[in-house]
C-alpha positions as semicolon CSV with decimal commas, in nm:
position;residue;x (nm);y (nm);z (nm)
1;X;0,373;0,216;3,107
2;X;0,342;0,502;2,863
3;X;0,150;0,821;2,752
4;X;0,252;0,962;2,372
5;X;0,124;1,275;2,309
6;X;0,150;1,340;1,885
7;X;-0,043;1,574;1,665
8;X;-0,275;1,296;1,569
9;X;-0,381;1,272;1,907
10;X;-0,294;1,031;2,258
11;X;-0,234;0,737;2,308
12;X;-0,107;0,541;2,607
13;X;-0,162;0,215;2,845
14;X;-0,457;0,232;3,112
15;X;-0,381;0,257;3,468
16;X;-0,074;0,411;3,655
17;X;-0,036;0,752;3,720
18;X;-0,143;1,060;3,590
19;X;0,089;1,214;3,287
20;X;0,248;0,856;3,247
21;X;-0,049;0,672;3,119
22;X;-0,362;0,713;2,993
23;X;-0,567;0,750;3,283
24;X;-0,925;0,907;3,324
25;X;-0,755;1,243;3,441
26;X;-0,552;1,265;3,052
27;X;-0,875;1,172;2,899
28;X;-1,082;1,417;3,019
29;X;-0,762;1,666;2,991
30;X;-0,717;1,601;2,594
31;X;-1,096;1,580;2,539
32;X;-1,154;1,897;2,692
33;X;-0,876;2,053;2,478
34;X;-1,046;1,901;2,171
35;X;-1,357;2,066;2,270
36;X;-1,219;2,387;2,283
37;X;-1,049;2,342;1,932
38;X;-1,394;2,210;1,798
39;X;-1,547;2,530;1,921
40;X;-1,296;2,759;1,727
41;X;-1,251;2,574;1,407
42;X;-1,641;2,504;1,377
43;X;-1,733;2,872;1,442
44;X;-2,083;2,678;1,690
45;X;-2,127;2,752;2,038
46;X;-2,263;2,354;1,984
47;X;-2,060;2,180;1,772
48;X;-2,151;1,828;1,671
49;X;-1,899;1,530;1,723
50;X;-1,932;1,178;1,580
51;X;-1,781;0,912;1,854
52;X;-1,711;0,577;1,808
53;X;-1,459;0,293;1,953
54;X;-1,295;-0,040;1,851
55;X;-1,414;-0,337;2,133
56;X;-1,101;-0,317;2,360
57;X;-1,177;-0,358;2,744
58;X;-1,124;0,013;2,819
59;X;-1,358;0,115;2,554
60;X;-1,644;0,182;2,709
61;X;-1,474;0,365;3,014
62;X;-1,287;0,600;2,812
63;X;-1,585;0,652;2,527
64;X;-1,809;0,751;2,871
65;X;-1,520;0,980;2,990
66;X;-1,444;1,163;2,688
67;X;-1,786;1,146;2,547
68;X;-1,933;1,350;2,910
69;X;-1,631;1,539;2,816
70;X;-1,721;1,708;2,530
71;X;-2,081;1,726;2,688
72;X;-1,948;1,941;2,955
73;X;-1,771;2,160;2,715
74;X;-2,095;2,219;2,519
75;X;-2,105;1,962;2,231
76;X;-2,338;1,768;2,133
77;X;-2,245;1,406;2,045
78;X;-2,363;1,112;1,785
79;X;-2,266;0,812;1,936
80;X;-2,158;0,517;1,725
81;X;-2,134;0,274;2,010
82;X;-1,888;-0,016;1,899
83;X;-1,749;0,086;1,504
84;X;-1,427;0,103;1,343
85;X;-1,210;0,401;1,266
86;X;-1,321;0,402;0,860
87;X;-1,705;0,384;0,962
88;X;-1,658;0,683;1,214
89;X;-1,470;0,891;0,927
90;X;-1,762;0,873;0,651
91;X;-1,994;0,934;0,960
92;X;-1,896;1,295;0,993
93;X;-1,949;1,401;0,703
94;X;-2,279;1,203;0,618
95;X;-2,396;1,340;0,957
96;X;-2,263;1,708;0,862
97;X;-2,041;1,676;1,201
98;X;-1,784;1,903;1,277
99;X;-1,536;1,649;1,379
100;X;-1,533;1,307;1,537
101;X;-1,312;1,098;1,782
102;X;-1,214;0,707;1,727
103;X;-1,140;0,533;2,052
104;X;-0,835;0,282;1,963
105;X;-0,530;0,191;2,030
106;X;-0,490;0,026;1,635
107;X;-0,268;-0,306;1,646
108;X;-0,152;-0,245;2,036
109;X;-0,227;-0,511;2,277
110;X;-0,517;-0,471;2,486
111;X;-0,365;-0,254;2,751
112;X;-0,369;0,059;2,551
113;X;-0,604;0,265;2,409
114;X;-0,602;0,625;2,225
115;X;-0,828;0,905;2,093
116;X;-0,769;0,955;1,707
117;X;-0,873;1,315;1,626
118;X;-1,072;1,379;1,307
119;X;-1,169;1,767;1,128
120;X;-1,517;1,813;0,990
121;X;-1,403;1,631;0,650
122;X;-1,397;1,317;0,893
123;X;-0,985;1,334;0,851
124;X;-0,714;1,332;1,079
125;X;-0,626;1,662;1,157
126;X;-0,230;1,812;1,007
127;X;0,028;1,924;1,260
128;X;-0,076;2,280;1,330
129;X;-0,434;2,195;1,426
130;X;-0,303;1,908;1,606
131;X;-0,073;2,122;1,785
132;X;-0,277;2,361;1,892
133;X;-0,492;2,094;2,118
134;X;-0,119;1,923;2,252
135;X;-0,068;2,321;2,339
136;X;-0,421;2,349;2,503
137;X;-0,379;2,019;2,720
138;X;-0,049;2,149;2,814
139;X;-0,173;2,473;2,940
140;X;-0,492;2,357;3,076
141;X;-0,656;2,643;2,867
142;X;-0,987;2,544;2,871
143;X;-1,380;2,642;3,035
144;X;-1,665;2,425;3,054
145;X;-2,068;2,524;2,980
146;X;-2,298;2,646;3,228
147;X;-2,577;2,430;3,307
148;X;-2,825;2,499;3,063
149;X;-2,564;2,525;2,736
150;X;-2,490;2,128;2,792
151;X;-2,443;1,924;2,515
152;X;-2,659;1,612;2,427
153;X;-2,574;1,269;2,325
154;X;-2,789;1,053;2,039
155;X;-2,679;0,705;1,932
156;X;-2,685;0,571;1,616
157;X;-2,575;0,218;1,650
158;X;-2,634;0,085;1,292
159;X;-2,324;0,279;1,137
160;X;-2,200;0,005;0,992
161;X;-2,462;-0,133;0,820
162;X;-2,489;0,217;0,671
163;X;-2,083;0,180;0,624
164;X;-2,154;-0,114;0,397
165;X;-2,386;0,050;0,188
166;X;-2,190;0,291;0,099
167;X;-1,889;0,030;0,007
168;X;-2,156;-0,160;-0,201
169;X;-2,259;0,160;-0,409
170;X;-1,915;0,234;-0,491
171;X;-1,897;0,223;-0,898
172;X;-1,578;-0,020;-0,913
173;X;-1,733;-0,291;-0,658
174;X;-1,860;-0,567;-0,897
175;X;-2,209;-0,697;-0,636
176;X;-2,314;-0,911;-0,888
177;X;-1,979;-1,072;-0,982
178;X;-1,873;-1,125;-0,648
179;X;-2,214;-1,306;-0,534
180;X;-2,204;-1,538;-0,846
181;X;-1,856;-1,607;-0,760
182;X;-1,955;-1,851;-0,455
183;X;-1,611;-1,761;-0,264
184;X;-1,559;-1,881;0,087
185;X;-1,342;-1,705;0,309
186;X;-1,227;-1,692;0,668
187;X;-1,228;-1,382;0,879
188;X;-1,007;-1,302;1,174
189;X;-1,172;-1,046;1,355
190;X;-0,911;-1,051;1,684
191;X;-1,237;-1,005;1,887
192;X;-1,290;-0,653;1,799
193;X;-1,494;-0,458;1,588
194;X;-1,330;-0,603;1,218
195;X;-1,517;-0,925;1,386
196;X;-1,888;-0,728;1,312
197;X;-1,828;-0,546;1,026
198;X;-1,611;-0,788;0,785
199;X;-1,878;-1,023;0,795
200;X;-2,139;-0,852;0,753
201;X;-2,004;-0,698;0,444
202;X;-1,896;-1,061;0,309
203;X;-2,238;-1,158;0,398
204;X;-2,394;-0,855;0,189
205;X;-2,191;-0,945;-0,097
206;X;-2,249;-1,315;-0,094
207;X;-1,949;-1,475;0,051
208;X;-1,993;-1,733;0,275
209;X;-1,759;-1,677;0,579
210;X;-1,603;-1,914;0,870
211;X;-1,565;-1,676;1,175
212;X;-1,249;-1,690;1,394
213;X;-1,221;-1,479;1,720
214;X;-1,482;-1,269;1,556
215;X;-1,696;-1,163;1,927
216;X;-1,618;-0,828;2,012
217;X;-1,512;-0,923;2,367
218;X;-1,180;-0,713;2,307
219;X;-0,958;-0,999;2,482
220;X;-0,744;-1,013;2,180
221;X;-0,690;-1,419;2,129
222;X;-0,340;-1,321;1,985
223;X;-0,130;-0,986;1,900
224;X;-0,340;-0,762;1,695
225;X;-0,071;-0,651;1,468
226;X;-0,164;-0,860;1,103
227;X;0,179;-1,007;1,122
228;X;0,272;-1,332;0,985
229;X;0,387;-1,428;1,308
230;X;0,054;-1,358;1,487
231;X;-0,171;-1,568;1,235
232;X;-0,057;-1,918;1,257
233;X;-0,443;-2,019;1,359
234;X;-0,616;-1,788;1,084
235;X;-0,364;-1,979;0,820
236;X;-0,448;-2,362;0,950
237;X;-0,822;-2,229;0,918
238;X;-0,819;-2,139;0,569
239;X;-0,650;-2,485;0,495
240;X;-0,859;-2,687;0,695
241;X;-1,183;-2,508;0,529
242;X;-1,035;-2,511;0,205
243;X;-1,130;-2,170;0,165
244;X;-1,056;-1,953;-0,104
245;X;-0,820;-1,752;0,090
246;X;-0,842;-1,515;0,464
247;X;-0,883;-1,142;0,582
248;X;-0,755;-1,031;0,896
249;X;-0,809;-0,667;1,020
250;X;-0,617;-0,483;1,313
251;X;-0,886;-0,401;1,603
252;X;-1,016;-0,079;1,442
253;X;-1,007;-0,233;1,082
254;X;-0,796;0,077;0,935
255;X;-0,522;-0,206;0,828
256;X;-0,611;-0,553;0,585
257;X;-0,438;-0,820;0,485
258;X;-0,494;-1,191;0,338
259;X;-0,400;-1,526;0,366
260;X;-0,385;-1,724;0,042
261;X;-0,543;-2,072;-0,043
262;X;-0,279;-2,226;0,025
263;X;-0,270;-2,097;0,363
264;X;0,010;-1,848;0,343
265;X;0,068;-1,479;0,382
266;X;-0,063;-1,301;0,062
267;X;0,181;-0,961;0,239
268;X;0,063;-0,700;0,390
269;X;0,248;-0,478;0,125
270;X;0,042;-0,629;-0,143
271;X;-0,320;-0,521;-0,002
272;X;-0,252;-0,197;-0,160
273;X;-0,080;-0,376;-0,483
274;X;-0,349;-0,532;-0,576
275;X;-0,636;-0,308;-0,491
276;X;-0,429;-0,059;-0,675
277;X;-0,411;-0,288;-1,009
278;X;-0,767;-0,358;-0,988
279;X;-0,854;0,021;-0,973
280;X;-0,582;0,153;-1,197
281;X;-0,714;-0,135;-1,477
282;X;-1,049;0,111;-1,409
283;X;-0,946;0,453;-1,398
284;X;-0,589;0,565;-1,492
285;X;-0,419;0,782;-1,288
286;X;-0,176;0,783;-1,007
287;X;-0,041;0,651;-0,660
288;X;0,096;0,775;-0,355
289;X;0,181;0,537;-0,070
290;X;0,466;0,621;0,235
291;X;0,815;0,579;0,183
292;X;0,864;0,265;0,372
293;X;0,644;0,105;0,146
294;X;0,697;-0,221;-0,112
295;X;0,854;-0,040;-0,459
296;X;0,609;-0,290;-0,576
297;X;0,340;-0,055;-0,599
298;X;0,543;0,191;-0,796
299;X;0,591;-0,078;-1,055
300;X;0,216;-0,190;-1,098
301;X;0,136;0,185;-1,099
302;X;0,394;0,209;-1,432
303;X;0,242;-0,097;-1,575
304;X;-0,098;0,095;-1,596
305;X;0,056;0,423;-1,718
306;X;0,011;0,623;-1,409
307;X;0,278;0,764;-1,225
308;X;0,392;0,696;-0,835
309;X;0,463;0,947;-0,577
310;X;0,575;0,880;-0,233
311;X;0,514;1,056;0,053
312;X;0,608;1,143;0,447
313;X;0,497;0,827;0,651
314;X;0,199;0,911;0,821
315;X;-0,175;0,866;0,731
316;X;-0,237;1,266;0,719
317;X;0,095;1,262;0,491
318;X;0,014;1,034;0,238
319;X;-0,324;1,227;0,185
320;X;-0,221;1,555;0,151
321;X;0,061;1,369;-0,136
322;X;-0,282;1,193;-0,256
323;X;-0,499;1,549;-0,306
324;X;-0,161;1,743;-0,471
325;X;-0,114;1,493;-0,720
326;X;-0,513;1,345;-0,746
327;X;-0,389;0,992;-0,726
328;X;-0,658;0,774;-0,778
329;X;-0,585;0,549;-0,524
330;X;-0,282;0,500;-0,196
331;X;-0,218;0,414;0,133
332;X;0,045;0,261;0,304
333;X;0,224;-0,086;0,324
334;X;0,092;-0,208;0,635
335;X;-0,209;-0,295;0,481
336;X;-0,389;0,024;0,441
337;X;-0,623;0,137;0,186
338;X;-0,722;0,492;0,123
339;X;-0,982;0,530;-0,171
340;X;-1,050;0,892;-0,243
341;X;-1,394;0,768;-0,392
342;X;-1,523;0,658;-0,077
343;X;-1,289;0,888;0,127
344;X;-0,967;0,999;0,225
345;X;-0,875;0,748;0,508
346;X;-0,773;0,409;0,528
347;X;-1,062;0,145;0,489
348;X;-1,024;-0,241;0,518
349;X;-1,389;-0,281;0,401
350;X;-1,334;-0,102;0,095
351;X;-1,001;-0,298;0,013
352;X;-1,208;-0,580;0,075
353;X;-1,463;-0,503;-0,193
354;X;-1,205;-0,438;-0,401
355;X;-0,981;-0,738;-0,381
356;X;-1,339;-0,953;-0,442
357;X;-1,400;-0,757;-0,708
358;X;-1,059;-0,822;-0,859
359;X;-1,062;-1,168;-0,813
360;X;-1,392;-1,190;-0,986
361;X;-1,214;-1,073;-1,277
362;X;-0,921;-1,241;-1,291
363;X;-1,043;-1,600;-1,254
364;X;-0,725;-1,754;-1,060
365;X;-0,661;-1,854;-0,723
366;X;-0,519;-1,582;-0,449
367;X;-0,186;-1,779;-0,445
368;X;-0,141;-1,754;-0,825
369;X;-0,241;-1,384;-0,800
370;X;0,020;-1,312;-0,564
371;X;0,271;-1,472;-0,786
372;X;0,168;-1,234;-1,079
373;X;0,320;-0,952;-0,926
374;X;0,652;-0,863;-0,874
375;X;0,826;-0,992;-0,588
376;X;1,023;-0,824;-0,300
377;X;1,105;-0,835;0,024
378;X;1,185;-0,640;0,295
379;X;1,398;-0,563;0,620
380;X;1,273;-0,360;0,951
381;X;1,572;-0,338;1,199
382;X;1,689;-0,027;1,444
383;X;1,970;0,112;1,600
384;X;1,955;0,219;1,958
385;X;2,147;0,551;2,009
386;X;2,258;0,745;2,327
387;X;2,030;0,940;2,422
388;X;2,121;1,312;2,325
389;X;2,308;1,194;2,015
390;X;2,251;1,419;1,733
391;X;2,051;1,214;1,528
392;X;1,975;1,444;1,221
393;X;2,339;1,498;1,249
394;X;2,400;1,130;1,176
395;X;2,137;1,193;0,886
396;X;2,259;1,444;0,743
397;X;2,645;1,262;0,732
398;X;2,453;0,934;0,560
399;X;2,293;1,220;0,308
400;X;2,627;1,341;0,187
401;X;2,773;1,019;0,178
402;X;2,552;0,904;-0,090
403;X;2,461;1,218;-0,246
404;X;2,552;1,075;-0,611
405;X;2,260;0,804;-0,579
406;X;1,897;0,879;-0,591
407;X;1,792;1,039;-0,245
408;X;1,464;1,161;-0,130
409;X;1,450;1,364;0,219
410;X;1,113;1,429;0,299
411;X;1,127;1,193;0,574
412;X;1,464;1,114;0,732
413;X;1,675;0,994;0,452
414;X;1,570;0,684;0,143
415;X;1,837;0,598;-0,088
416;X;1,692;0,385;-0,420
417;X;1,990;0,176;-0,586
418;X;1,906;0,018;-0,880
419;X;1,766;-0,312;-0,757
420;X;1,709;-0,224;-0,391
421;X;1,603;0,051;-0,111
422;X;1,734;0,141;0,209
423;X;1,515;0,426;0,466
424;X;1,658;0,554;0,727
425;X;1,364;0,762;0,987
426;X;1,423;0,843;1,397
427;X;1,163;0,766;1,584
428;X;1,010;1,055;1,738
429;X;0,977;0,854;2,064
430;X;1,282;0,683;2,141
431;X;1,643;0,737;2,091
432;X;1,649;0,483;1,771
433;X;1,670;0,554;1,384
434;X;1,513;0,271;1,241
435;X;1,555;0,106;0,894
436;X;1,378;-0,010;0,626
437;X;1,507;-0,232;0,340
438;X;1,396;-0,400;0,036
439;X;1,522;-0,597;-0,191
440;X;1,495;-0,911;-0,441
441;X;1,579;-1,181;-0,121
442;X;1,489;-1,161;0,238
443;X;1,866;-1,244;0,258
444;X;1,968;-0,912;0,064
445;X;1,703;-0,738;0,231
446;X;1,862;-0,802;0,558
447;X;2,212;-0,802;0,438
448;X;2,138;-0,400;0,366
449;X;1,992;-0,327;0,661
450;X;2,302;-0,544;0,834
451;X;2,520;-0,308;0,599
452;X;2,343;0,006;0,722
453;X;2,355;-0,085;1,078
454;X;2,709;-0,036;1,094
455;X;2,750;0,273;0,922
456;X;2,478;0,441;1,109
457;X;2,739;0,292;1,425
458;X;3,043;0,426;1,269
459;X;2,909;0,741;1,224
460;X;2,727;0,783;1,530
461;X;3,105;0,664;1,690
462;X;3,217;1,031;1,514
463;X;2,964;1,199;1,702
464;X;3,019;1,041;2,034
């Protein structure tokens, strides 16, 4: 069982005890501490707070925990009810809130959940503000109103439908096209929230949909990671339908990816590829995604006469890349999709749009568009240190060994040879520095990360 505390916000598994999980007691700790913060950053004595929550079973407990919360504290509260983590961030600042609070746990299974902490721009807040709440929740530094200052709740249930609105009014989303283009499509919704809203904006644009594990129930039929390995079923579908290809979403629809016709994985990596063709064959500009992510983008993002940047993983990092540079479009390779035109956080239904919308144009099957970009794979492994081995140490000696090739160190350390990339990043949870490859083959992919594994050994042998 486990409670991780990051500036982004907490997360943990329900149940257990108190400071090891996520039980009602850290709930109402962090919300508290949140409500504070809200207080001081908005300047109000009743600051507004948009609150909404993905359809896991613990859902409802912790939305009525925090939610009373913040109540106690002296905010008031719009209540979204069951939404996804993109409809709560346009919410805030359509509603003129000063901040908001997504209830998930993302792709974990069904015994955890989280609060995702959002400023007044409906954003995840950077590392000072964040720290300052972690410091607050530490200290127990907080007060509560007196009876009569009490905050209120209001719902507003029909967010999404509003959500979808908005997608359809955005200037690059071709209505029209897409309707006359008759595509049929099935949606894996893993029986949360992505199961309401990708529908219903396939249905508002004309696509006919098969639903799979599309009830809200939050008993996830499989892991709700968009893995290849977890959509064996949502691949047969698409098949068996003889659909034109398949969207899956994680339970709080931040992350996309597709199936193709032919009933195989279109790559996570590539949501953002070709979102980011279609928009960059629109408006020129540039691209930021993390540095884990598929070179792949960097090359499409050439092709158009833009230039790539890449950035700290991390949502909040890639943005802050995404306003310095006022890239047009970014994200990150696990299917995420940030749009500044709609807003500055990743948004399934908005890659959604834009993937129809590019398909509209291009007149070929999902399959054949996948082979029209250019091809890579990549590695994931780890290596498990002691614990108290001095891991930037062990950085730092992989950074001078290869200090003649092309190095960037804004997150651990990334090494780009010629036809391949290696990232090396500890995990800020676990004694492990993990690694990232990618190259031309899965087999070269895996042979560098093989390659890496034992130097990072070697090395870490030096230090023992």
């Amino acid at each position: 069982m486990t409670l991780i505390k990051s500036i982004s916000g907490i997360r943990g598994t329900i149940g257990g005890q108190p400071g090891d999980n996520l039980t009602p007691l850290d709930a109402v700790k962090f919300a508290s501490a949140y409500g504070k913060w809200i207080k001081v950053a908005s300047g109000k004595e009743r600051p507004l707070v948009v609150i909404g929550r993905d359809a896991r079973i613990s859902g409802s407990m912790i939305q009525s925990l925090v939610q009373n919360t913040l109540v106690g504290v002296g905010c008031d509260i719009i209540d979204l009810g069951l939404s996804t983590t993109p409809t709560v961030e346009i919410a805030v600042p359509l509603e003129k809130a000063d901040g908001g609070i997504i209830l998930t746990a993302s792709h974990n299974p069904k015994e955890w959940n989280a609060l995702k902490l959002l400023n007044n721009k409906g954003e995840f807040l950077d590392g000072v503000e964040g720290q300052k709440i972690l410091d607050t929740a530490a200290a127990e530094d907080f007060a509560y109103a007196e009876v009569d200052d009490l905050g209120q709740v209001s719902a507003m249930t029909d967010y999404i439908d509003r959500h979808i609105v908005e997608v359809l009014h955005l200037p690059l989303v071709q209505v029209d096209a897409i309707k006359a283009g008759n595509f049929k499509v099935v949606v894996d919704g893993v029986n949360s929230t992505g199961g309401i809203a990708i529908p219903a904006l396939c249905a508002a644009l004309g696509v006919e949909v098969i639903e799979l594990y599309c009830d809200p129930t939050g008993h996830f039929p499989h892991n709700p990671e968009p893995l290849k390995e977890h959509l064996g079923d949502l691949c047969a579908a698409v098949v068996e339908h003889n659909a034109d290809f398949g969207i899956t979403v994680d339970p709080d629809v931040d992350r996309l990816a597709f199936i193709t016709d032919k009933g195989e994985m279109f790559g996570e990596e590539y949501t953002l590829v070709a979102c980011a063709d279609y928009v960059l064959s629109k408006n020129k500009g540039d691209t930021v995604s993390n540095l884990s992510s598929s070179r792949a983008l960097r090359d499409v993002t050439l092709k158009h006469g833009g230039t790539y940047h890449a950035a700290a993983v991390g949502e909040v990092n890639v943005v802050t890349k995404m306003k310095e540079v006022n890239a047009v479009i970014g994200g990150e390779g696990n299917g995420g999709i940030i749009y500044p035109d709609s807003h500055y956080g990743r948004d399934a239904l908005v890659g959604v749009a834009l993937f129809l919308s590019l398909l509209t144009e291009k007149q070929m099957k999902v399959s054949d568009l996948r082979d029209s970009y250019p091809t890579y794979f990549m590695g994931k492994k780890k290596v498990q240190l002691t614990p108290g081995m001095p891991v930037d140490a062990i950085l730092k000696d992989v950074e001078e060994k290869y200090a003649s090739e092309d190095l960037t160190t804004i997150d651990g350390v990334k090494i780009d040879f010629e036809n391949e990339w290696v990232h090396l990043r500890k995990s800020n949870t676990e004694p492990i520095i993990r690694i990232y490859t990618e190259s031309g083959s899965q087999e070269s992919a895996d042979r560098l990360a093989d390659r890496f594994i034992g130097e990072l050994e070697a090395i870490a042998q030096q230090h023992a």
